[in-house]
ZADOBA-926789 format. One line per 10 residues: number of its first residue (from 1); their letters; for each residue x negated, y, z of N, C-alpha, C. Coordinates in steps of 0.2 Angstrom, whole numbers, plus 2048, in hexadecimal, padded with zeros to 3 digits. Last residue first. Layout:
# ZADOBA-926789
NUM	a	X:Y:Z:X:Y:Z:X:Y:Z; ...
***
This chain:
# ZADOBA-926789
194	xxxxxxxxxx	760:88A:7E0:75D:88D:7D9:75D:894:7D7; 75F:886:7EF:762:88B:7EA:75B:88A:7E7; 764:87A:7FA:75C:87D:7F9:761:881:7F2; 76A:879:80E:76A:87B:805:765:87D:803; 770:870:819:76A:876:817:76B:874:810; 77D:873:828:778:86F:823:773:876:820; 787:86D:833:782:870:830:780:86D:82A; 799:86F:83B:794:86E:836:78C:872:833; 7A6:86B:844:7A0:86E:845:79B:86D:83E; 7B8:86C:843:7AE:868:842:7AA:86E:843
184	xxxxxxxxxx	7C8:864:847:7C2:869:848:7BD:866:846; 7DA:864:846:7D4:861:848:7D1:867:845; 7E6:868:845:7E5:861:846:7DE:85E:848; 7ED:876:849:7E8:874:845:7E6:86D:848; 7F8:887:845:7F7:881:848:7F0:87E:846; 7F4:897:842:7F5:891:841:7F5:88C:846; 7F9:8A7:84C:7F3:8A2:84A:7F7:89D:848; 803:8AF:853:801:8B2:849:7FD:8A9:847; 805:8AB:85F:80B:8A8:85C:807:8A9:854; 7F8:8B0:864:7F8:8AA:864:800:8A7:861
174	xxxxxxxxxx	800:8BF:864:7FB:8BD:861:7F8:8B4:860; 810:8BA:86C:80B:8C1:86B:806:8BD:863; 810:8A9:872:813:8B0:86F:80E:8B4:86D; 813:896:86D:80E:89E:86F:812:8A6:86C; 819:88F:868:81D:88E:86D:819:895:871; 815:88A:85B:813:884:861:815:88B:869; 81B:886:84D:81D:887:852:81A:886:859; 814:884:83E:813:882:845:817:887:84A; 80F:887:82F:817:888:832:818:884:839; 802:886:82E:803:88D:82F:80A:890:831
164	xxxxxxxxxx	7F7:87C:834:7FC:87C:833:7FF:884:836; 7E6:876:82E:7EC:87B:830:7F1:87C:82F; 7DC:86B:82E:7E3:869:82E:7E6:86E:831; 7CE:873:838:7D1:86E:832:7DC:86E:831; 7C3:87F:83B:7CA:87A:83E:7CE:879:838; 7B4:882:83C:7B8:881:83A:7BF:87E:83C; 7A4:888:83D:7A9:884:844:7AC:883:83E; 792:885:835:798:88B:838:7A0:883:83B; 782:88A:832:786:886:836:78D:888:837; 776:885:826:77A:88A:828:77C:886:82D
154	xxxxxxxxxx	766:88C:81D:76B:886:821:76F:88B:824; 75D:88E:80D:761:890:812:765:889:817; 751:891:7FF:757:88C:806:758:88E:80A; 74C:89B:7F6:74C:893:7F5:752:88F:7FA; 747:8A6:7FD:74A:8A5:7F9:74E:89D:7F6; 745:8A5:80D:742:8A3:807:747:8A3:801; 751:8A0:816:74B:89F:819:746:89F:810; 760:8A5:81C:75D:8A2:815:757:8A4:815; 76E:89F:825:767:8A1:826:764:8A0:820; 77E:8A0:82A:778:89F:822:774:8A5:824
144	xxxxxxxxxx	78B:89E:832:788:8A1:831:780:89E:82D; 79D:89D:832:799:89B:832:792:8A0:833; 7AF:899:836:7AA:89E:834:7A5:89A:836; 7BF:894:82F:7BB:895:833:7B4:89B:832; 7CD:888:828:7C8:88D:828:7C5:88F:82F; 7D3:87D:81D:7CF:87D:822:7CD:883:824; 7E3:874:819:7E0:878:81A:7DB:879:81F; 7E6:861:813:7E4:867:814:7E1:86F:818; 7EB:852:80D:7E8:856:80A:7E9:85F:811; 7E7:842:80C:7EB:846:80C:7E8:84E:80D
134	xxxxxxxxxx	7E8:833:806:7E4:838:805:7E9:83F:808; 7E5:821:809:7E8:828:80B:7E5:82C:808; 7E4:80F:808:7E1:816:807:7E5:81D:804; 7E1:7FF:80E:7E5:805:80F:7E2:80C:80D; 7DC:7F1:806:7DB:7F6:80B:7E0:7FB:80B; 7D7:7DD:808:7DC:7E3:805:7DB:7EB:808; 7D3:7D1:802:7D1:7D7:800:7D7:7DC:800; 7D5:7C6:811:7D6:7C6:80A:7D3:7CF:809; 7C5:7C4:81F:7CD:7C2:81B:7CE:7C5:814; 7BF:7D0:826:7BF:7CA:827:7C6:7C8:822
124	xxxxxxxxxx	7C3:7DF:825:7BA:7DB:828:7BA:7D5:824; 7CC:7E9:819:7CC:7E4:820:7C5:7DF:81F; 7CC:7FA:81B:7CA:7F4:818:7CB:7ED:81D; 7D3:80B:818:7D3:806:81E:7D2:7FF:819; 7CD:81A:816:7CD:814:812:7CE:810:818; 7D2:82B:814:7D2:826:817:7D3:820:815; 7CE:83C:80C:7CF:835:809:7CF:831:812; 7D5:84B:80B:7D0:846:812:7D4:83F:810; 7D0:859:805:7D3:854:802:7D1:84E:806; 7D1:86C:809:7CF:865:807:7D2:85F:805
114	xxxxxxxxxx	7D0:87D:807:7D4:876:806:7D0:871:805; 7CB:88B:810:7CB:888:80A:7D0:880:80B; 7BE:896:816:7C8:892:816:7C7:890:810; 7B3:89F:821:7B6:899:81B:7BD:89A:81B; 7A7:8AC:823:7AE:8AA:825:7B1:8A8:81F; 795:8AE:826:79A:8AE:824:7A0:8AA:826; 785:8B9:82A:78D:8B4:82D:790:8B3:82A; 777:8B5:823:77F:8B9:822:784:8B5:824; 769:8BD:823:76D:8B8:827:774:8BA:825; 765:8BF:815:764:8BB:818:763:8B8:81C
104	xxxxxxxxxx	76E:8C8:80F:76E:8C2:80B:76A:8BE:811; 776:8CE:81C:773:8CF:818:772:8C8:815; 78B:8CD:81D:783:8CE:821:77F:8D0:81B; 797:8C4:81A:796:8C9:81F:78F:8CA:820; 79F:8BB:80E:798:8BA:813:796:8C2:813; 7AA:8AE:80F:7AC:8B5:810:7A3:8B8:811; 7AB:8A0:806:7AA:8A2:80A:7A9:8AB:809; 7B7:893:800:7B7:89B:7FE:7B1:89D:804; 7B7:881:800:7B8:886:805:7B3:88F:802; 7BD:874:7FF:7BC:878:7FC:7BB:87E:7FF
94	xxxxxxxxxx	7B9:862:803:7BA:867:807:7B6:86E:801; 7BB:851:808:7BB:855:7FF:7BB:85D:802; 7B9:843:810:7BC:84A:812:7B9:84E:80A; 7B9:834:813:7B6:837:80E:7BA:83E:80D; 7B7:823:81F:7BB:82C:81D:7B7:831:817; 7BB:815:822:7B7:81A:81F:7BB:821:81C; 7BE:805:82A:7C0:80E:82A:7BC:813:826; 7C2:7F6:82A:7BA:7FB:82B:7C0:802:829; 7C7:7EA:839:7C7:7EF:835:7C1:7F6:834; 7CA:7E2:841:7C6:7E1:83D:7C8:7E6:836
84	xxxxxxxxxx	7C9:7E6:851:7D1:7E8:84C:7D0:7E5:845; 7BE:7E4:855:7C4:7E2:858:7C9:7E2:854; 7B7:7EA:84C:7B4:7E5:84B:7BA:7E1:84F; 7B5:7F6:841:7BA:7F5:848:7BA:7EF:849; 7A9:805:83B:7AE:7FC:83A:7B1:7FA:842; 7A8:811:831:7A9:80E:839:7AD:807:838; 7A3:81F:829:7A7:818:829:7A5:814:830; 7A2:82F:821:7A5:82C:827:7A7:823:825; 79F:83B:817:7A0:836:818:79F:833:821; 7A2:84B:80D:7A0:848:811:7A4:841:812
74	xxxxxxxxxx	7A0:856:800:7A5:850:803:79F:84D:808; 7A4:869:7FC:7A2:863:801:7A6:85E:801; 7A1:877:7F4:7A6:871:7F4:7A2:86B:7F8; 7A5:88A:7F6:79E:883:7F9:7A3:87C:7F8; 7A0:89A:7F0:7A4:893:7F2:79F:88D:7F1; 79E:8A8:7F8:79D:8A5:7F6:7A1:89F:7F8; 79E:8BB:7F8:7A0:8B7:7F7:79B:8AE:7F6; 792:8C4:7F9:797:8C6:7FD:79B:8BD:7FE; 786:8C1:7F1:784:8C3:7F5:78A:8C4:7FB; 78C:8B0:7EC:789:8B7:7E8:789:8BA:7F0
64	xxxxxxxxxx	78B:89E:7E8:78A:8A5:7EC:787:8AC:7EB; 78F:88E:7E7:78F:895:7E4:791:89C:7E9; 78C:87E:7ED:78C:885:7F1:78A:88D:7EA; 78E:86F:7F5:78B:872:7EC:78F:879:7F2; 789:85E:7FD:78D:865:7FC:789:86C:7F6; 78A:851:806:787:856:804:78B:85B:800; 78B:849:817:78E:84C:812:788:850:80F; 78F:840:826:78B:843:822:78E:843:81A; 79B:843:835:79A:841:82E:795:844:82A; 79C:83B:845:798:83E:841:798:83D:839
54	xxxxxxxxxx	7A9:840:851:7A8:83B:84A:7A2:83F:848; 7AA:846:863:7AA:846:85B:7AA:840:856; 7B5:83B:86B:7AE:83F:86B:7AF:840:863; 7C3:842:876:7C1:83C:871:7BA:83F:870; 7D1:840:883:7C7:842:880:7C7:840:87B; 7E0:846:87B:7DB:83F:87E:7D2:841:87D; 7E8:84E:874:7E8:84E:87B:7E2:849:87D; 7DE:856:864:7E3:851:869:7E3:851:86F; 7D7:859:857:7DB:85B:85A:7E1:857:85E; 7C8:84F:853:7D1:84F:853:7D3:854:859
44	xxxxxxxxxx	7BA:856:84E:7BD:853:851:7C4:853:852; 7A9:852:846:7B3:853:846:7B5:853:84B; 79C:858:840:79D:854:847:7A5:857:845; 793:855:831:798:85B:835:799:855:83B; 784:85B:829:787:855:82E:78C:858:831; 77E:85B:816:780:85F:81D:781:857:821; 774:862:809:776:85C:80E:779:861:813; 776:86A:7FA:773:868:7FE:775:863:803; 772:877:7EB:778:86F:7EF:772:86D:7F4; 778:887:7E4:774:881:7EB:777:87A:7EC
34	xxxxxxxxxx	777:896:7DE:779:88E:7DB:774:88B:7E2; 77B:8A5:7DD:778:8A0:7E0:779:89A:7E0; 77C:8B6:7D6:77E:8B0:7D9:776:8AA:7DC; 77A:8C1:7D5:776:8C1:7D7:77A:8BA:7DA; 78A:8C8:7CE:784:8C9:7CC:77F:8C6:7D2; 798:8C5:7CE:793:8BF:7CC:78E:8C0:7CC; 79E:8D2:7D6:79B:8CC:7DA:798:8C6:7D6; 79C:8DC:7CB:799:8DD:7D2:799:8D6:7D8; 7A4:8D1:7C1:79C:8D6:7BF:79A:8D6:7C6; 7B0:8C5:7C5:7AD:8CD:7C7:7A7:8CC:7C6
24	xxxxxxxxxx	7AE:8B8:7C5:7AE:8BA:7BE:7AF:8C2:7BE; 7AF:8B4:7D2:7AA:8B2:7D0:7A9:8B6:7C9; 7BC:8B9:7D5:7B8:8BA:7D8:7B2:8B9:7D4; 7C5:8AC:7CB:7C6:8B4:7CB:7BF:8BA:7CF; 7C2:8A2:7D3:7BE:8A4:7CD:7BE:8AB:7CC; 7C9:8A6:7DE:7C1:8A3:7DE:7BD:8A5:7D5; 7D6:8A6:7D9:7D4:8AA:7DF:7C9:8A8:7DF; 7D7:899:7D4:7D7:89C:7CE:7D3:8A2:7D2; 7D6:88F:7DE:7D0:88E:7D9:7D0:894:7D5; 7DF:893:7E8:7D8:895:7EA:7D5:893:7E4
14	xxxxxxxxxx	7EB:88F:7DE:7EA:896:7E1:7E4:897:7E1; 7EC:87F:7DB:7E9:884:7D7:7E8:88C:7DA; 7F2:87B:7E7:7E9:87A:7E6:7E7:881:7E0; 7FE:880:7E8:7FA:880:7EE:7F4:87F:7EE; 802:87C:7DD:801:883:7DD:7FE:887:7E5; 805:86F:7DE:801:870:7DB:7FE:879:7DA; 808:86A:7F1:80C:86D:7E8:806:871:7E6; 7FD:85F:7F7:7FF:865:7F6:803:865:7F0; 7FE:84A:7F9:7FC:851:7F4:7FF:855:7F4; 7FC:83D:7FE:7FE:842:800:7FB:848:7FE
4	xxxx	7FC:82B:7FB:7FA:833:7FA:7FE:838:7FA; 7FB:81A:7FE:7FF:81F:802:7FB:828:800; 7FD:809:7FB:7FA:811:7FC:7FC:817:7FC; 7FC:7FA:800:800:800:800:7FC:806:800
***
């Protein structure tokens, strides 16, 4: 049984068109930036129960001009349940517009964007069969990029996953304007630019 869960199609297309449109202004395409590189996010679920992070490692592409810039990431995750005989593997697709605040070479910057959070359930032991979800959404957060040489840079920034913008959760004043959000990460990584 397979099971996908996909935004109205005017819920992906907006930030692609919103992105390009940016990157194809004269005063922002001029002093771009092409980078791919490796990262490691730490997740964690939004929930009543301890739980410890997940570690997922990933790599990641990054077009950057001095204000603007966009970063596409897939990272990885698999873990086997040797009780439940079952393996798990998570593969998160993560689009994200970055806002960047500073000089070229510390610059804080502030994400959002959409992703794509594949989940594969396989069974250990027995016939071939697996379970595989896709569902789909929004992230945003802030960060900050050190660029050590023209050549590379690392960054690290929070984020909160899976926001929920039609949430009612019962807060007034200013904590009523904020999103809902199902989860969280921490992430680093380092990029080398051409």
């Amino acid at each position: 049984m397979r099971t996908v869960c996909l935004p109205p199609i005017h819920n992906v297309i907006a930030p692609i068109v919103v992105a390009a449109a940016l990157f194809a202004a004269p005063p922002i395409a001029s002093a771009q930036g092409f980078g791919i590189g490796a990262r490691m996010a730490w997740v964690t679920n939004n929930s009543d129960v301890e739980v410890d992070s997940v570690r997922f490692v990933g790599g990641h592409i990054r077009l950057v001009s001095r204000r603007w810039g966009l970063e596409v990431s897939m990272d990885r995750h698999s873990e086997s349940f040797e009780s439940l005989n079952q393996k798990v593997t998570e593969t998160p697709i993560q689009t994200s517009l970055l806002l960047r605040m500073g000089s070229p070479s510390v610059s804080p910057f502030l994400l959002g964007g959409g992703g794509w959070y594949r989940r594969k359930v396989e069974v250990l032991d027995g016939p071939d069969a697996a379970v595989q979800t896709t569902d789909f959404g929004w992230h945003a957060g802030l960060g900050l990029e050190i660029v050590a040489g023209r050549h590379f840079g690392f960054h690290g920034d929070y984020r909160y996953t899976f926001l929920d913008f039609g949430k009612d959760n019962g807060l007034t004043l200013i904590g009523g304007l904020l999103p809902g959000h199902r989860g969280s990460q921490w992430t680093l990584g380092a990029t080398i630019y051409f």
